[in-house]
C-alpha positions in Angstrom: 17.7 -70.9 -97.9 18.4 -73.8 -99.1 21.3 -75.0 -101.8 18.3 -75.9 -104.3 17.1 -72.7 -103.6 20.3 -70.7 -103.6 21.0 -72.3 -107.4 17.5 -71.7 -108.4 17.2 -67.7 -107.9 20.0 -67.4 -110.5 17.2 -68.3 -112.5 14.4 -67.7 -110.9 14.3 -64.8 -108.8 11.2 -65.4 -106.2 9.8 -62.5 -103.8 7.7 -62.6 -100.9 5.7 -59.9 -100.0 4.7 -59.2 -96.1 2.1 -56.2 -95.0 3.6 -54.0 -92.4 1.4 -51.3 -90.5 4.5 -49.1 -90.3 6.1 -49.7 -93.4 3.7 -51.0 -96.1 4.6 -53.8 -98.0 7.9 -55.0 -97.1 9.1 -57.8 -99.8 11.8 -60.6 -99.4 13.4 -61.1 -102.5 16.0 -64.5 -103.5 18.1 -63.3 -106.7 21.7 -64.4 -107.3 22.1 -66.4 -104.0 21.6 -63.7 -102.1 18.2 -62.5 -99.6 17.4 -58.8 -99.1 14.7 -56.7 -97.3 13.2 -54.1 -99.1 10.3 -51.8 -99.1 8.6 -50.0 -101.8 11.3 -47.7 -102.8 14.3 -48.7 -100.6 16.7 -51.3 -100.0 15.8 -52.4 -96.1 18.7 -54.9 -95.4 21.4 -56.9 -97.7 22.1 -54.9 -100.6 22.7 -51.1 -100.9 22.2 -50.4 -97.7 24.4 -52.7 -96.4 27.1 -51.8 -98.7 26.3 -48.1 -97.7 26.7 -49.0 -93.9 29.7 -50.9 -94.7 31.2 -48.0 -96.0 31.1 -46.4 -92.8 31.9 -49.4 -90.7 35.5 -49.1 -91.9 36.0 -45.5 -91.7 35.6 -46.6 -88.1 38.4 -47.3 -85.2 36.7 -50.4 -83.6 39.2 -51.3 -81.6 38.4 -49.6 -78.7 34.4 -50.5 -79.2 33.3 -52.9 -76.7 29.5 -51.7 -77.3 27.3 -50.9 -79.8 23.7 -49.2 -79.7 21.5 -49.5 -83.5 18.8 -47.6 -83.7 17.0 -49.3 -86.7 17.5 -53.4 -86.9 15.9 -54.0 -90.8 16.8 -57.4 -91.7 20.1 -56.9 -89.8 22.7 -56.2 -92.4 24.1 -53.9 -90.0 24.9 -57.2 -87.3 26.1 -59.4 -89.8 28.9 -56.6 -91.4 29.9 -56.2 -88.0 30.4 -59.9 -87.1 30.7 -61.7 -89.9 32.9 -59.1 -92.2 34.1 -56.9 -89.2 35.0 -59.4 -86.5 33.2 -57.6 -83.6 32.7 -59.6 -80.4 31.2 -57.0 -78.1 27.7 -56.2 -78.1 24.9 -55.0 -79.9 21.6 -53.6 -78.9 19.2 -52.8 -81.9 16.2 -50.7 -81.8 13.3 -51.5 -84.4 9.9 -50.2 -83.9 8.4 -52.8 -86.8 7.8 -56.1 -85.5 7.0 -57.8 -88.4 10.6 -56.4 -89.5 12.0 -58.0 -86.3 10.4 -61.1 -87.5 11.5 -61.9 -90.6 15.2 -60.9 -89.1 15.1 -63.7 -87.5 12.6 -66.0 -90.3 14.4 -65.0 -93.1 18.1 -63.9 -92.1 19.0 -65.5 -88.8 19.3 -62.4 -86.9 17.3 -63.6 -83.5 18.0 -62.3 -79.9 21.1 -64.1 -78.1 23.8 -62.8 -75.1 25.4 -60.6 -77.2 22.3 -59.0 -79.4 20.0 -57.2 -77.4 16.6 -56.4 -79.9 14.5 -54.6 -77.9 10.8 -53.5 -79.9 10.4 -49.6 -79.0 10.7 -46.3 -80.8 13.9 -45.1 -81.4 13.1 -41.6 -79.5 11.8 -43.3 -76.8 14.6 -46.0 -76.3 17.1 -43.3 -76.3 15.1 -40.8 -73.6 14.8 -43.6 -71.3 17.3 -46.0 -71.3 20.4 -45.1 -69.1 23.2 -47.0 -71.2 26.3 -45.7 -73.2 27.6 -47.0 -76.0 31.1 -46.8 -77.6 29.3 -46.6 -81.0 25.6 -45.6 -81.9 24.6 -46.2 -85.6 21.7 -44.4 -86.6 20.0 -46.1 -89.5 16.2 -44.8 -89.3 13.5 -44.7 -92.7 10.2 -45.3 -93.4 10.7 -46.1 -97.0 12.9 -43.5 -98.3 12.0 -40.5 -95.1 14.2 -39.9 -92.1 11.3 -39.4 -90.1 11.2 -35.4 -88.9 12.0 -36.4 -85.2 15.3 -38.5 -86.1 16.4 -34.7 -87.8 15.7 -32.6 -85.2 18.1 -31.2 -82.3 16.7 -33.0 -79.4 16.8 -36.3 -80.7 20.6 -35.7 -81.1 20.7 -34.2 -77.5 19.6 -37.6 -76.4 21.8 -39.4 -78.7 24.8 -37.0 -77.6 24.0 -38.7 -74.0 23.7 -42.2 -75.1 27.2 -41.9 -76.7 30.1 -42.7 -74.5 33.1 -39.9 -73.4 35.1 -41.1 -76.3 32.1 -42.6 -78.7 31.5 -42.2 -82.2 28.3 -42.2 -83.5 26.9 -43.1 -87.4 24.5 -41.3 -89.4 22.5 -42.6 -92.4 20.3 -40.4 -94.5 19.0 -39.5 -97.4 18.1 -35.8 -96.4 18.5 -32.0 -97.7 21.8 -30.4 -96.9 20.5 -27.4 -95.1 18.3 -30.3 -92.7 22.3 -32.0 -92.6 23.8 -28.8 -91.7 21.8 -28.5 -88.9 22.6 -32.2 -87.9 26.2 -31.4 -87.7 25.8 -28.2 -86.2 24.1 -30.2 -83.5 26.8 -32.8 -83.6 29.5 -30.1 -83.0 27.6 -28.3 -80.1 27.6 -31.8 -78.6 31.5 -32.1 -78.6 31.7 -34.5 -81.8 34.2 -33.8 -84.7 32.2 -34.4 -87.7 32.9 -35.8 -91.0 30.2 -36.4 -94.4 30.4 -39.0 -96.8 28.5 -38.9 -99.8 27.6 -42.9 -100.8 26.5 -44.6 -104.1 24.7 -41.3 -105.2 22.1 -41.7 -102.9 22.8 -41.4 -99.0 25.0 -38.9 -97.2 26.9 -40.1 -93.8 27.7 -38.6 -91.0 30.5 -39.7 -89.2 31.2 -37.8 -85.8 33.4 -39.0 -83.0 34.5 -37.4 -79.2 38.2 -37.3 -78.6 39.7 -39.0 -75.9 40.1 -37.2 -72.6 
């Protein structure tokens, strides 16, 4: 964006809007100076949700977090809290099923592939049954509009995510889901070994924060 730009969506708010096959019509919207990724209902990237994710970024101890595993990249919000805002230097691999999503990441918010950000196009459920890493932090940020999809709920997605989580991880979980579907998420969580704490955020999305104690 440009500083023209920048000073003219104060005025002028412009939006693009960009067909997905798995998410509709995604729109890219300049108001105030600022860029943000949303879909019909929902904030995608840069604005609620990354305050919302923020939110639990600092509830976090990150000091020991060398690694990072996103399932869910958006417009990358999540990347830019945690390097820009956060100061993390480790690395980050980010899931994202959409491709046109992982596109304008790197079009629209300079969130591209590099040594330290691994963006790898797959479904989250499959990424997590086949890949044989472990991460000191997994952030799980997955919608289709304003859904959770059923399979990110149920217990053996977390069974997998449980694995994928390192002997002293924590793990992050947005939603915007029914308590008794919650309760069972944490129920899960706390078979798995994870102390788990909920955060209720903006009025909207309830977090799940679970971490493993240290041996």
């Amino acid at each position: 964006m440009t500083l023209t730009q920048k000073l003219l969506s104060y005025l002028f708010p412009t939006t693009r809007k960009i067909p997905s096959a798995y998410n509709g019509i995604l729109e890219v919207t300049v108001f105030q100076g600022r860029k943000v990724l949303d879909s019909a209902n929902a904030n995608y990237s840069y604005g609620s949700l990354q305050r919302i994710l923020r939110t639990a970024l600092l509830q976090l101890d990150l000091a020991a977090v060398r690694t990072v595993l996103l399932l869910g990249l958006g417009g990358g919000s999540v990347v830019a809290t945690l390097r820009a805002e956060l100061g993390f230097r480790g690395h980050i691999t980010a899931v994202e099923l959409d491709p046109v999503v992982i596109r304008l990441a790197a079009e629209e918010f300079g969130i591209a592939a590099s040594d330290e950000l691994r963006i790898v196009h797959d479904d989250a459920l499959d990424f997590v049954r086949t890949d044989p890493g472990r991460y000191d932090l997994v952030i799980v940020d997955l919608f289709i509009d304003t859904t959770v999809p059923a399979g990110f709920m149920a217990a053996p997605f977390w069974r997998l995510v449980g694995q994928r989580t390192a002997a002293a991880g924590q793990v992050v979980f947005n939603a915007m889901a029914a308590p008794a579907a919650l309760r069972s998420v944490r129920g899960e969580l706390g078979q798995l070994g994870f102390a788990v704490r909920e955060l209720a955020v903006e009025g909207t999305n309830t977090l799940l924060l679970a971490s493993r104690p240290a041996a």
